[in-house]
N, C-alpha and C positions, 0 to 999 in steps of 0.2 A: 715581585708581583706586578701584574698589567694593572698601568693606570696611565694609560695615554688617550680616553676616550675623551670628545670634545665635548663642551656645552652645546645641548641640542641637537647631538649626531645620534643620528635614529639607529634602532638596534632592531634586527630581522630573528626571524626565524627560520630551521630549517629546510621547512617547505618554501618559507618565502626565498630565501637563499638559491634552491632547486631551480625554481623559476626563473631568476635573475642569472645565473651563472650556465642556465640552460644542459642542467643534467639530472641525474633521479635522485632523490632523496635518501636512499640507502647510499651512492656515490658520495654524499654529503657526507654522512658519516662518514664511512671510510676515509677520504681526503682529509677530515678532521684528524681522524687518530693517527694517520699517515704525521700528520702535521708535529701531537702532541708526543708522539713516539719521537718527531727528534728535536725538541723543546720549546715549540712553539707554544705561545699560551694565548687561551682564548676566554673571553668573560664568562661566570660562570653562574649559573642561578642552579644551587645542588650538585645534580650530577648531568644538569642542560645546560648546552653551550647558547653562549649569543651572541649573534652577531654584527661586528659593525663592517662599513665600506671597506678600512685595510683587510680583514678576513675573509671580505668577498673574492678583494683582486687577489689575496694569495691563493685562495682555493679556482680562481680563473687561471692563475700561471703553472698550478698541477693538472689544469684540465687542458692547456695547449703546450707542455713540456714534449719533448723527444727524449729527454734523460730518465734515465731511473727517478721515481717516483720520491722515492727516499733523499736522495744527490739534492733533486729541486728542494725539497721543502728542509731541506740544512740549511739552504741559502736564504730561502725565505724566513727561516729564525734566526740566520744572522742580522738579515736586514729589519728584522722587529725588533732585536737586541739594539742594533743600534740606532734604532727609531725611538726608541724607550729610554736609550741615555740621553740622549738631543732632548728629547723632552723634561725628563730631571733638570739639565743644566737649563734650559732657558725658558721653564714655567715651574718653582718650584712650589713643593704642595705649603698651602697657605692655612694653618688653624684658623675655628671661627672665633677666634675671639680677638684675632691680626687682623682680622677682618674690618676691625669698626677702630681698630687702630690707625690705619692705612686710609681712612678718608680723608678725601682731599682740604686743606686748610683755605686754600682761596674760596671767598664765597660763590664765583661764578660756578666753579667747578662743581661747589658741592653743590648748586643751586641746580645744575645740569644733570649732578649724580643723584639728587631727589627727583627732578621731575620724572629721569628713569626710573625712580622706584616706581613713584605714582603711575608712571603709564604701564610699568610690568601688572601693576596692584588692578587697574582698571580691567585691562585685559585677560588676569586672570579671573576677574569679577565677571566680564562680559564672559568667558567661556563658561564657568561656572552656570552665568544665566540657561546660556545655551544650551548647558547640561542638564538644568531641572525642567529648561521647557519642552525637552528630546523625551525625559523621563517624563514628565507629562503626558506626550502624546502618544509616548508608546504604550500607559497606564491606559489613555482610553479608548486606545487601537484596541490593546486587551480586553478591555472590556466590553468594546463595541460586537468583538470578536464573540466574546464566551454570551452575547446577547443573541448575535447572529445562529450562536453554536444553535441555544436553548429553540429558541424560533426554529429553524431546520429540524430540530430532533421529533418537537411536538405537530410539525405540518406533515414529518414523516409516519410519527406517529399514530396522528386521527387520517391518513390516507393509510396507510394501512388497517386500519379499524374499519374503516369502511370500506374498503373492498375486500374482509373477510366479510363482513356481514352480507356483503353483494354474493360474496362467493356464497355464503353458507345460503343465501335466500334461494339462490338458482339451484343449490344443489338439492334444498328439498322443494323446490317446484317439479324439476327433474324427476325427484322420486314419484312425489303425488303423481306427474304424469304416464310414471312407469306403473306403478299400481295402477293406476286409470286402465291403462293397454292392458295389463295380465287380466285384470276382474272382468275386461271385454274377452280377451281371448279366451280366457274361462269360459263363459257364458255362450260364445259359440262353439265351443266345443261339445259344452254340454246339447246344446242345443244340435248339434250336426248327431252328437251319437244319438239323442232320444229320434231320430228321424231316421235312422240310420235303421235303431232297432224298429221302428213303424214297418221298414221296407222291412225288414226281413219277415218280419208278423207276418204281414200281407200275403209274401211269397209264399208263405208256408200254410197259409188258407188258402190259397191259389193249389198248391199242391194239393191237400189234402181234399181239394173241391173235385178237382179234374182226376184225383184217384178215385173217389165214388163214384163219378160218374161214368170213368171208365168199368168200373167194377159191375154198373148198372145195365152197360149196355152189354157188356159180356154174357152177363144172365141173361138179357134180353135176346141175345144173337143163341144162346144154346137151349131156350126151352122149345124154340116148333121142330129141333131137329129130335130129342125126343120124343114127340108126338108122334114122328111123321116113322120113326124104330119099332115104334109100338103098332103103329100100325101094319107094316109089311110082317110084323112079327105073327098079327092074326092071319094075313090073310097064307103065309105059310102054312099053318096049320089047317 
């Protein structure tokens, strides 16, 4: 089993990986199982690899190889093999409880191996700060945020309240103004036809004047020509 990672050597991801080694993300994969196919191992969280520096530069030697893909990465699990025994032989794994075995017996030493604790102890204390004063201000970014939210929602909300009611005001001014115009267009309509039917009246008393009076002078023009029949009618006889 891999157990050659350092104190404090940072562990990537495969996107992060991608970026670093300058190829795509599915290629990462691939070059992985390329890798675990001929037994190279790589730290594992489930069924997600992770990864450190050595796993970057072997996945960088399968992305500038000329050989079979395969060929390269035998070589690269030989030389984790024998990366991994170098490491057994001259760091070997230490139980915790050799741990407090193994301090130093000279006072300066351990005087030097506590003050290292304390300043590890301080420094995790200051990050710590660091971490609730981050969550802090991210708590009232949030907040300021869902303040902000409320404020926008209700400025959006009475502006559009008011300008339906602007809408709905204009639209029934609109109306009143159109019934305004139709009751007048009514009105002269009516008013053109009762003038309309005057002229016809008129015309038709017109008519009816100038037919009697034609009718009048007709009689007029034929009664001395019978007068005038009667008479030659005597004097024939």
């Amino acid at each position: 089993m891999r157990h050659d990672i350092q104190p404090n050597e940072r562990s990537f991801s495969t996107k992060e990986v991608a970026e670093k080694v300058g190829i795509a993300t599915p290629t990462v994969r691939k070059y992985g199982q390329i890798l675990e196919r001929n037994g190279y191992e790589f730290f594992k969280d489930a069924d997600r690899r992770i990864f450190v520096q050595s796993d970057i530069e072997a996945l960088i030697a399968l992305r500038d190889t000329d050989r079979p893909l395969d060929d390269t990465a035998k070589d690269l699990m030989e030389q984790q093999k024998e990366r991994l025994e170098d490491s057994n032989q001259t760091s070997p794994a230490v139980s915790a409880p050799d741990t407090y075995a193994n301090l130093p017996n000279d006072p300066n030493q351990l005087k030097e191996f506590l003050q290292y604790l304390a300043n590890e102890l301080a420094a995790t204390r200051d990050m710590n700060n660091q971490l609730t004063n981050s969550m802090s201000e991210l708590k009232t970014t949030v907040s300021r945020l869902q303040q902000d939210h409320h404020v926008i929602s209700s400025v959006i909300g009475n502006s559009a309240q008011k300008t339906n009611a602007k809408i709905e005001k204009l639209t029934e001014q609109q109306r009143t103004e159109f019934d305004t115009l139709l009751e007048q267009e009514k009105q002269k309509s009516e008013f053109l036809q009762k003038e309309l039917q005057m002229m016809r009246d008129e015309q038709q008393r017109e008519w009816r004047s100038q037919n009697e009076f034609n009718k009048r002078l007709e009689g007029a023009v034929q009664k001395p020509k019978g007068v005038l029949e009667g008479l030659f009618s005597k004097l024939r006889k």
